[in-house]
C-alpha positions in Angstrom: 0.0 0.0 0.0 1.4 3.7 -0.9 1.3 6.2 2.1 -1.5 7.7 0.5 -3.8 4.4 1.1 -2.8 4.3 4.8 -3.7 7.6 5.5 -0.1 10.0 5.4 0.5 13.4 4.4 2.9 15.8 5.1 2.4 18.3 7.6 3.0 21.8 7.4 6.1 23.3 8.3 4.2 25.4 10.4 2.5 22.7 12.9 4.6 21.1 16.1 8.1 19.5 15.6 9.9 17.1 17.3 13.2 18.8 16.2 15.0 20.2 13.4 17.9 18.7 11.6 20.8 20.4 10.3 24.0 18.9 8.4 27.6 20.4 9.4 29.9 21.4 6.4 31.9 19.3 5.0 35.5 21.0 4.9 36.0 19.1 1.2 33.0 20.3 -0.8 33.1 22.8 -3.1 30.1 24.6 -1.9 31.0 25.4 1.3 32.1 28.7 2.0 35.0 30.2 4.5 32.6 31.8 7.7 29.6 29.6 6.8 30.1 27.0 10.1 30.0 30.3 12.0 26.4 30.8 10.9 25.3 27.5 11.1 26.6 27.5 14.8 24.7 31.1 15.7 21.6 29.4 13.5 21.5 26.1 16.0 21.8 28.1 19.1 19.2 30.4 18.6 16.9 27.8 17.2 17.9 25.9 20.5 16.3 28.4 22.6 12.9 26.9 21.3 13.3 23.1 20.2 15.4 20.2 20.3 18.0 20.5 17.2 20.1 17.2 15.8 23.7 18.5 13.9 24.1 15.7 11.5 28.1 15.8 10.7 30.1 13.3 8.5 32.2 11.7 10.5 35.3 13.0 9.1 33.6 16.2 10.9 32.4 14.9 14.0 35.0 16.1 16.3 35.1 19.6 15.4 30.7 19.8 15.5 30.9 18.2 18.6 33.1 20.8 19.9 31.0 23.7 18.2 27.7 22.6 19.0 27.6 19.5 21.5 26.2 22.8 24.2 22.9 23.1 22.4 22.7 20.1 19.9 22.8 16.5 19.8 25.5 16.1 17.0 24.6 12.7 14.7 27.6 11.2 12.7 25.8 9.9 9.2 27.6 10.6 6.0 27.0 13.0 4.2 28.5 15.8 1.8 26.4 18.7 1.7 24.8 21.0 4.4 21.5 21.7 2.4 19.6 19.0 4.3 16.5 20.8 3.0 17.1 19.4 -0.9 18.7 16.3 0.1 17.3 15.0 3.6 14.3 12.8 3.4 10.8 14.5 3.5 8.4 13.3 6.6 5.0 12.4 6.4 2.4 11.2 9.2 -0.9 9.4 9.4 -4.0 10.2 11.3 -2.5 8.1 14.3 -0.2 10.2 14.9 3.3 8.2 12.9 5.7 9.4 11.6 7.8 8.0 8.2 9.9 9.4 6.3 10.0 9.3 2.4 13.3 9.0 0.6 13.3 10.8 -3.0 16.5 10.8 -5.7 18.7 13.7 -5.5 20.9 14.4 -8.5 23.1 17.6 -7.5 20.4 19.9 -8.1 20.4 18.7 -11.9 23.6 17.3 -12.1 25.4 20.8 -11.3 27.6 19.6 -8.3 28.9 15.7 -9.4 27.8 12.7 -8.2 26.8 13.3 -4.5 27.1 9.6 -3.9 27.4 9.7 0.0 24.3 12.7 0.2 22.2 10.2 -2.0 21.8 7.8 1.3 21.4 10.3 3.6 17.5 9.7 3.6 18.1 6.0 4.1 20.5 6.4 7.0 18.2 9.2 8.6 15.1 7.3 8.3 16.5 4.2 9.6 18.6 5.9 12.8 14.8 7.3 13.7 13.6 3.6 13.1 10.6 4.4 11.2 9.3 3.0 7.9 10.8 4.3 4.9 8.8 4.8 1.5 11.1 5.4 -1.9 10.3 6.9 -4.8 12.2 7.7 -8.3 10.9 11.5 -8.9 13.7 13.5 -8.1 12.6 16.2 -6.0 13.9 18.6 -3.3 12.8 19.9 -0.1 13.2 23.4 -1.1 11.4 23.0 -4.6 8.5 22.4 -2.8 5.9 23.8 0.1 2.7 22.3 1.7 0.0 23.6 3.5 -0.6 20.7 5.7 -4.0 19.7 3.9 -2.9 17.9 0.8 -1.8 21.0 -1.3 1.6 21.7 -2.9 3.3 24.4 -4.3 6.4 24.4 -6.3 7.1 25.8 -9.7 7.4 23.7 -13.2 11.1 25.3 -13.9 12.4 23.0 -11.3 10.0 20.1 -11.0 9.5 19.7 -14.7 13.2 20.3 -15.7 15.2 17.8 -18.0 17.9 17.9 -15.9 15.5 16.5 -13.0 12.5 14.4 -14.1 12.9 14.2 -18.2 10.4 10.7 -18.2 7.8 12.3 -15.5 4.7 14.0 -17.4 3.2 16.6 -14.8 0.2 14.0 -14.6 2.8 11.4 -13.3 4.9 13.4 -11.2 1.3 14.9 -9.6 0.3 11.1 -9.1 3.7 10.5 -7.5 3.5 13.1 -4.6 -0.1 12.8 -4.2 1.2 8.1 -3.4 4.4 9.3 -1.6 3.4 12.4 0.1 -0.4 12.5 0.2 -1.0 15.2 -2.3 -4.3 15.8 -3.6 -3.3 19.4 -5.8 -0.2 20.5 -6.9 0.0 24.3 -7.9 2.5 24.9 -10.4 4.0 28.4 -10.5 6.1 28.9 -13.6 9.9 29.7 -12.4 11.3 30.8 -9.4 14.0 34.0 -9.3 16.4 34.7 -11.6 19.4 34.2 -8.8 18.1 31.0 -7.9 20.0 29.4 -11.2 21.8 27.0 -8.8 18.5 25.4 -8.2 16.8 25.9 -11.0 14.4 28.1 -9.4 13.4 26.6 -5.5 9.8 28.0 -4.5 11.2 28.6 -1.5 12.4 31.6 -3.1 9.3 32.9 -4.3 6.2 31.5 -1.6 5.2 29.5 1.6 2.7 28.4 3.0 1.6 29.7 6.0 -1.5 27.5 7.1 -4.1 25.6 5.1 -5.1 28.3 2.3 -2.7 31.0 3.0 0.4 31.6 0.9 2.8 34.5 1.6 4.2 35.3 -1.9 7.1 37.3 -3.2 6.2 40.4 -5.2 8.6 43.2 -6.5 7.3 46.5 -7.5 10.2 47.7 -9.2 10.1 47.1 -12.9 13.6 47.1 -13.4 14.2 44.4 -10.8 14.9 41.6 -13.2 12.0 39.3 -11.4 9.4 41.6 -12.1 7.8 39.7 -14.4 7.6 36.7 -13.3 6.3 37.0 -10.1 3.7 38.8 -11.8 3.0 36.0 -13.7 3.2 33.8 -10.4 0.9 35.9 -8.8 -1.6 35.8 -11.5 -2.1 32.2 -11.7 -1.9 31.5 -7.2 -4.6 34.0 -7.6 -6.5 31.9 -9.7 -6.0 28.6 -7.9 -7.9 26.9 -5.0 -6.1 24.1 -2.4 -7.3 20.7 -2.3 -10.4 21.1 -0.5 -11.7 23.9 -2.8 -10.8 26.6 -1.3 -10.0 30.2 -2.7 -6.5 31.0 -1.2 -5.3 34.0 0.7 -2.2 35.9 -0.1 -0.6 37.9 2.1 2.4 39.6 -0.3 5.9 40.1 0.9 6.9 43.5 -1.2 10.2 43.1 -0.1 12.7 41.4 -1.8 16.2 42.1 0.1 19.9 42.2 -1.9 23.1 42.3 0.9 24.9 45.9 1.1 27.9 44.3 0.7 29.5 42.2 -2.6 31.5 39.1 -2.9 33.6 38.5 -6.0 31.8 41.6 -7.1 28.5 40.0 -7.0 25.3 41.0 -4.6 23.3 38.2 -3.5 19.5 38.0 -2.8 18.1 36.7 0.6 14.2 36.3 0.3 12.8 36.8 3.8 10.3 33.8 2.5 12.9 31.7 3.4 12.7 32.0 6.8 12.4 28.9 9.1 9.4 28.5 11.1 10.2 26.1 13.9 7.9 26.0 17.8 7.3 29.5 18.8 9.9 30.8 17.1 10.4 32.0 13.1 14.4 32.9 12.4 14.5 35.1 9.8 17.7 35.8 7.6 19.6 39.6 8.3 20.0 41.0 4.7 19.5 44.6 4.4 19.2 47.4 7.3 16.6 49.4 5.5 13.8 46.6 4.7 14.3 44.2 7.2 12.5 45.7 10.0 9.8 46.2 7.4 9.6 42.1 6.9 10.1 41.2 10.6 6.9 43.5 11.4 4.7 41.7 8.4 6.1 38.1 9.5 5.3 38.6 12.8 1.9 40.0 12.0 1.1 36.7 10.4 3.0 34.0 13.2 1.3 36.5 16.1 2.2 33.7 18.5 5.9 33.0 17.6 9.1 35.0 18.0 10.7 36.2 15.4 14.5 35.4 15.6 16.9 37.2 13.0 20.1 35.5 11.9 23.0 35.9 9.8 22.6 34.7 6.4 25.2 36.5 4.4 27.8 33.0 3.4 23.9 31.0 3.2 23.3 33.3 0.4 27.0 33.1 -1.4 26.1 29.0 -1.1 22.6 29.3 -2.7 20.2 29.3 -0.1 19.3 30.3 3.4 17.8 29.6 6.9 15.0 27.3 5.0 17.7 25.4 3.2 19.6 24.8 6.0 17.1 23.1 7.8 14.4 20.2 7.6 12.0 19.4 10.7 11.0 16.0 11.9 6.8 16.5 12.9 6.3 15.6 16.5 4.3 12.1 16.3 3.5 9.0 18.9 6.7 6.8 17.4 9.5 9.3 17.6 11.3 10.0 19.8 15.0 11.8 19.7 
């Protein structure tokens, strides 16, 4: 029987965790960047403060996450190669008991961009079995941060990523909709049409562009500025979410983020973008990235005018955003349920 016949979906982001995971930098790859373990470390500690948080390290990395983090973290040795445990960590899912599995989907570098990941490929696998929990696989290569659910059996993502040939070139968007709806208890699947225009790496993460905030609400980028390069097409992403109901029928509501922050400062003469809609919404607390002096106390006020219950956190994000993602990417939360227990 698929998940979806014994009664799984996955939950929000926004409903109760058990903890979050994050994976440690591994000192070989090619994506890490000099002063990123320092965020990482400031990121755990303040997400401490509010719920249990597992550092997942390869071992060749143990010692020196242990030492960093062993204050405020429980510190997992599992290989691994990456620290985007967003993309390539497993995605969990729960049933109307109350349990919690975990689904493993392929990861491919993000399109093949970053070689072979062979060690990140298992991750899921050694995850899912550490938490001793059943395991559901699937061939659809997709990635945490491609995607965003309401809870209630709606997804978001965008077809630029999910639809790429460098992703899923034998999935028609009627298979690949049948897939998530088996594996991840999908009943609609909105498809926005790309995500920003910095977001190459990924080929255009939703993450970057909307996220769902409870069952039929949707915070969603919009620029005003009509020489900001994605002008356009968050137009057109706004025109068709305004157009589209969730899975039970429902008209959604949009609450707009207008702000769409670049750093002050360049690297390698390049300015890199930091959308505050990926933020991390863990228990009682939403850490949002610190990008630019003059809109971010703009952003904090409308995030914490939708999460009225919650704390809003601001961390550094600066090396995050040199890497390709942020505080969202960094992270993946395992849902509180009646068989875990970390």
């Amino acid at each position: 029987m698929t998940p979806y016949e014994q009664n799984f979906k996955v939950p929000g982001r926004f409903e109760e965790h058990e903890c979050t995971f994050i994976t440690w930098p591994c000192k070989d790859s090619d994506l890490e960047i000099s002063n990123y373990e320092n965020e990482i470390v400031i990121f755990a500690e303040k997400l401490s403060r509010f719920e249990k948080v597992v550092v997942i390290t390869d071992p060749s990395n143990f010692n020196e996450a242990f030492e960093k983090c062993n204050n405020f973290a429980l510190i997992w040795s599992i290989p691994t190669e990456f620290s985007w445990i967003r993309d390539n960590g497993p995605i969990f899912i729960k049933n109307d008991k109350a349990e919690v599995a975990g689904v493993h989907f392929k990861f491919n570098g993000w399109g093949n961009k970053f070689g072979k990941c062979e060690s990140i490929k298992q991750l899921p696998k050694h995850l899912i079995d550490k938490l001793i929990i059943n395991r559901f696989t699937s061939d659809l290569i997709l990635e945490g941060g491609g995607v965003t659910f309401d809870g209630q059996g709606t997804m978001i993502t965008t077809e630029q990523m999910l639809m790429n040939k460098n992703r899923n070139p034998t999935f028609s968007k009627k298979q690949i909709e049948d897939e998530v709806r088996d594996l991840l208890g999908i009943q609609k699947v909105i498809w926005l049409k790309k995500g920003l225009v910095e977001d190459e790496g990924t080929d255009g993460h939703v993450d970057c562009v909307a996220e769902c905030l409870a069952p039929n609400k949707v915070l969603m980028q919009t620029v005003y500025d009509k020489n900001n390069p994605n002008y356009e097409l968050l137009k057109i992403n706004m025109e068709i979410l305004k157009t589209e109901k969730d899975a039970q029928g429902n008209k959604l509501e949009i609450i707009e983020m207008p702000y769409l922050p670049y750093f002050p400062e360049l690297h390698n003469n390049t300015q890199y973008v930091s959308p505050y809609t990926n933020y991390y919404v863990a228990n009682k607390s939403v850490l949002v990235p610190e990008v630019n002096p003059k809109l971010d106390d703009k952003a904090y006020k409308l995030i914490q005018d939708i999460y009225v219950d919650r704390t809003i956190v601001p961390v550094p994000a600066f090396y995050q955003a040199i890497g390709g993602g942020g505080p969202g990417c960094i992270t993946q939360q395992l849902p509180k349920g009646k068989n875990i227990c970390v």
